[in-house]
Steps between C-alpha positions, in 0.01 A plus 500: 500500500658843435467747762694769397779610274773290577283201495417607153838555402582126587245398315615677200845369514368194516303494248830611280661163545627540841860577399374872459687760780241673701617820329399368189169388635451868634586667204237261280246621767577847521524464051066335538454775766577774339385394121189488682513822661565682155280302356212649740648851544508498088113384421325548823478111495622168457356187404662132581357214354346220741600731764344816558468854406666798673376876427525872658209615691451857624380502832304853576538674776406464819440627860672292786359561900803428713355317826775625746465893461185480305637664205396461136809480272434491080671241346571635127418305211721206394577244232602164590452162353254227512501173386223298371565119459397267163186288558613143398436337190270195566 
């Protein structure tokens, strides 16, 4: 099971024969990581196929009460990214 990066950085190298250096296995990760990245920066989405699809949403907006002092705080609008899994073929 991979529970964070380093697990998935073993798996990687792994799954490059097992003779590959874990610098080699980081800089294939960082290489998908960042392809996707552009990728999404460059089109506003991208699409994987039998995976999933990742896109940029703008979030509007919003008013935040803080509970402590009581406080409302806006919290500007934002883009971040959301990801929408493939339904399986049957």
């Amino acid at each position: 099971m991979i529970r964070n990066r380093q697990d998935l950085l073993e798996l990687v190298r792994l799954r490059l024969g097992g003779t590959a250096t874990p610098r080699a296995a980081q800089l294939a990760l960082e290489a998908v990581l960042q392809a996707m990245r552009d990728g999404i920066i460059e089109t506003g989405e991208l699409r994987l196929a039998h995976f999933g699809t990742f896109k940029t949403q703008t979030r509007a907006p919003r008013k935040l009460l803080l509970p402590r002092s009581g406080k409302t705080h806006l919290l500007p609008e934002r883009t971040v990214i959301t990801f929408r899994q493939n339904r399986p073929a049957h």
